[in-house]
C-alpha positions as CSV (number, residue, x, y, z in Angstrom):
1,X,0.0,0.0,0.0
2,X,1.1,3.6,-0.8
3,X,1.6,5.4,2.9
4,X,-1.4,7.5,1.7
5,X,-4.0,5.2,1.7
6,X,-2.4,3.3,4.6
7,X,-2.7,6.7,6.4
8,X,-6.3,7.6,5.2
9,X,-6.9,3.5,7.2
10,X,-5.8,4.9,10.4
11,X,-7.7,7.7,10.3
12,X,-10.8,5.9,9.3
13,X,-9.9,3.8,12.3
14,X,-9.1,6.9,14.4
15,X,-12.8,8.2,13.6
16,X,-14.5,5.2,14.0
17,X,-13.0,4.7,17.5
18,X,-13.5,8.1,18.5
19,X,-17.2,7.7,17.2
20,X,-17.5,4.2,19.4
21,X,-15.9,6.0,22.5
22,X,-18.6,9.2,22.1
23,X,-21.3,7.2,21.9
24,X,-20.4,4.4,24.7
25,X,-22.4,4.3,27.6
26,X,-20.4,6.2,30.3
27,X,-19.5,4.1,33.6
28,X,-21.9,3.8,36.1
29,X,-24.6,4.9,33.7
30,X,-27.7,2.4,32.5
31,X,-27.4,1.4,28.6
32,X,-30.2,3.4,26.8
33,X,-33.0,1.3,26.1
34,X,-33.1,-0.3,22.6
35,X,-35.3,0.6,19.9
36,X,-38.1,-1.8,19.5
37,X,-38.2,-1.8,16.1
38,X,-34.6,-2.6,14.9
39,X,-33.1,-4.1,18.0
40,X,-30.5,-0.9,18.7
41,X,-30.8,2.2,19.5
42,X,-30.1,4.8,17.3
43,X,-26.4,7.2,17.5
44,X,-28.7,10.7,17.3
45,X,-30.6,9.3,20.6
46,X,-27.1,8.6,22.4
47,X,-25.5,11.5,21.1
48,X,-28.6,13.5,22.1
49,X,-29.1,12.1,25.7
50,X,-25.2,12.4,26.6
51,X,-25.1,16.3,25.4
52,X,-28.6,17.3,26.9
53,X,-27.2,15.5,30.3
54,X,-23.5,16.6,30.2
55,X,-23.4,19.4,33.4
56,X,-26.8,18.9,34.6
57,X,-26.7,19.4,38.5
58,X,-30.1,18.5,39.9
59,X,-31.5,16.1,42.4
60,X,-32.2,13.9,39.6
61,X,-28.4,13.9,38.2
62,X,-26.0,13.7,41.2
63,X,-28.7,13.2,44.5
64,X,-27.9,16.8,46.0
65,X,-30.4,19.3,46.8
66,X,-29.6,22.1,44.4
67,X,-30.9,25.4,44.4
68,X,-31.1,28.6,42.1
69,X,-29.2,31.3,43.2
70,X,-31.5,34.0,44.7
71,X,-33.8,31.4,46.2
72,X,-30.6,29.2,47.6
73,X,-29.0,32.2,49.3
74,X,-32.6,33.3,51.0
75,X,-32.7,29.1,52.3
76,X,-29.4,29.4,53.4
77,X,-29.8,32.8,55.6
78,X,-33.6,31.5,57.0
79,X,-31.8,28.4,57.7
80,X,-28.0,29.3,58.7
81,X,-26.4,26.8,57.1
82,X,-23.3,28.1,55.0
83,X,-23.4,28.1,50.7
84,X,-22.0,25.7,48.8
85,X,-21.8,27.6,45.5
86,X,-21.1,25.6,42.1
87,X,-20.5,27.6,38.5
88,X,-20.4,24.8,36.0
89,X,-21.1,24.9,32.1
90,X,-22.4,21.8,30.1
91,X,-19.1,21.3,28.0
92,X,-16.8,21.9,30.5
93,X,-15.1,18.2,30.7
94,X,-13.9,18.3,34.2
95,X,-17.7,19.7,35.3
96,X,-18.6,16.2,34.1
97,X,-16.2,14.2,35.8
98,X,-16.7,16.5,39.4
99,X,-20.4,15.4,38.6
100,X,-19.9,12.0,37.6
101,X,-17.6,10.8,40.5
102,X,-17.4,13.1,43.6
103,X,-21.1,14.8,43.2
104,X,-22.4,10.8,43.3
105,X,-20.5,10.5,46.3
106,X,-22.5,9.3,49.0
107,X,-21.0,11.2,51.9
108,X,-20.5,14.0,50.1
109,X,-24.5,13.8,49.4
110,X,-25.4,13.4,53.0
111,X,-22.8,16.5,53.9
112,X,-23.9,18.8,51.8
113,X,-27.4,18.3,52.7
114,X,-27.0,18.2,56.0
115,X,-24.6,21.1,56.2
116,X,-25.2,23.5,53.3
117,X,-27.7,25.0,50.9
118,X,-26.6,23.9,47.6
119,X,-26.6,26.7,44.7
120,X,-25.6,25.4,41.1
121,X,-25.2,28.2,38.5
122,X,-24.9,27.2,34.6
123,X,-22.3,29.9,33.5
124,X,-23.5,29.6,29.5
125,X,-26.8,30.4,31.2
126,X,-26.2,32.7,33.9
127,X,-22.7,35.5,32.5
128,X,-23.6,38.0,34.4
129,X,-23.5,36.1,37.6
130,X,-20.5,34.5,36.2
131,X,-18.6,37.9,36.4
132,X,-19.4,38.8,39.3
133,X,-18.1,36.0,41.0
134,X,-15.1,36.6,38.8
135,X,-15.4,32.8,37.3
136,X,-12.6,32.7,35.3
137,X,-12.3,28.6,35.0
138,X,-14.6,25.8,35.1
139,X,-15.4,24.3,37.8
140,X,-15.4,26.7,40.2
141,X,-17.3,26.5,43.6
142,X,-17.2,29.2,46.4
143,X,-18.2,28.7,49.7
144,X,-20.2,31.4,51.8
145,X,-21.6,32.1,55.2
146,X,-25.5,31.9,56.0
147,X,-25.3,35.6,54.9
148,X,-24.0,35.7,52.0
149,X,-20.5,36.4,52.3
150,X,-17.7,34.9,50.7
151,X,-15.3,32.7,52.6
152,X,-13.1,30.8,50.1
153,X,-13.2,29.8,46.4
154,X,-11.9,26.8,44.6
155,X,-11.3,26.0,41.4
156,X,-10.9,23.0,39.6
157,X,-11.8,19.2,40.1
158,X,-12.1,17.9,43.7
159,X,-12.0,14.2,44.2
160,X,-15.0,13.1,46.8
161,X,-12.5,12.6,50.2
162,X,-10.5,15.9,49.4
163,X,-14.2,18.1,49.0
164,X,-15.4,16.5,52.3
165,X,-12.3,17.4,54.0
166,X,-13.0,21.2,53.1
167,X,-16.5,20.9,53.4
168,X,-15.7,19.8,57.2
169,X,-12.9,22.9,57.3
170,X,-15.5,25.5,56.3
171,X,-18.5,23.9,58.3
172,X,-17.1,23.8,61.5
173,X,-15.7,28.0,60.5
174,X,-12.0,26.2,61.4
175,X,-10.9,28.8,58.2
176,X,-11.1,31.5,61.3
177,X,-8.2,29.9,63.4
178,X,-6.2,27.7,61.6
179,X,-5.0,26.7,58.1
180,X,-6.9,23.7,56.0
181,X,-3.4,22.1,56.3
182,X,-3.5,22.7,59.7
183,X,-6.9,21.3,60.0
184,X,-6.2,18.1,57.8
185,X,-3.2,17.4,60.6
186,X,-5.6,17.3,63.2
């Protein structure tokens, strides 16, 4: 074979796998029901349910308790629990994974319902809000006090034991008298 038709191969190959990959059924996730007529279900309804659920936070997606902002900071102050505040956007790959592994975290569940009013803020949807918070990377979550102001931001994926540590640091106000390395000593 002439090395272009032996490249134009592995980049048939290439597309194909990246096509299987896309499609896959993400771990931890059902496989969408099959079509009743033709025995499989159809790429446009995979492609379509992964994009339309990429980002979603919601009690249905990750089994938190999340809130819109203005009504999530009013909870939070009638309540006096501290914010948990999360700016995510629907393509943002590590948004995903933070909701895939560490928001399906059952302790991390429990503690932020237990602990904190929940706010989740779509940053395609919501720009303004976004600027004000200064956003500048995805994900970003800030956590407040009952009234409103901030305490600490940060960016970035979290794995599930790391988020509960900080979750425990700024729950029991510890950010007031010693450092989270400090606390994580302890």
């Amino acid at each position: 074979m002439k090395k272009e038709q032996v490249l134009v191969v592995i980049l048939v190959v290439m597309g194909l796998a990246g096509v299987y990959w896309f499609v896959g059924t993400p771990p931890g996730k059902k496989p969408a029901q099959e079509s009743e007529d033709t025995g499989t279900q159809s790429v446009t309804e995979t492609v379509t349910a992964r994009v339309t659920d990429a980002g979603k936070p919601g009690p249905d997606r990750a089994g938190i308790d999340w809130n819109d902002y203005t009504p999530g900071l009013t909870r939070a102050k009638n309540q006096g629990k501290s914010v948990f505040l999360y700016f995510y956007a629907q393509w943002c790959t590590y948004c995903t994974k933070l909701k895939q592994t560490t928001f399906l975290d059952e302790k991390v569940q429990d503690y932020l319902d237990d602990h904190f009013v929940s706010i989740s803020v779509d940053t395609d949807q919501n720009q303004t809000l976004s600027q004000t918070w200064q956003v500048t990377g995805l994900p970003t979550m800030w956590f407040l006090t009952p009234e409103g102001d901030r305490i600490s931001n940060l960016p970035g994926y979290v794995d599930g034991s790391q988020l509960l540590k900080i979750l425990k640091y700024i729950r029991t106000e510890s950010y007031l008298t010693m450092s989270f390395q400090d606390f994580v000593k302890q």
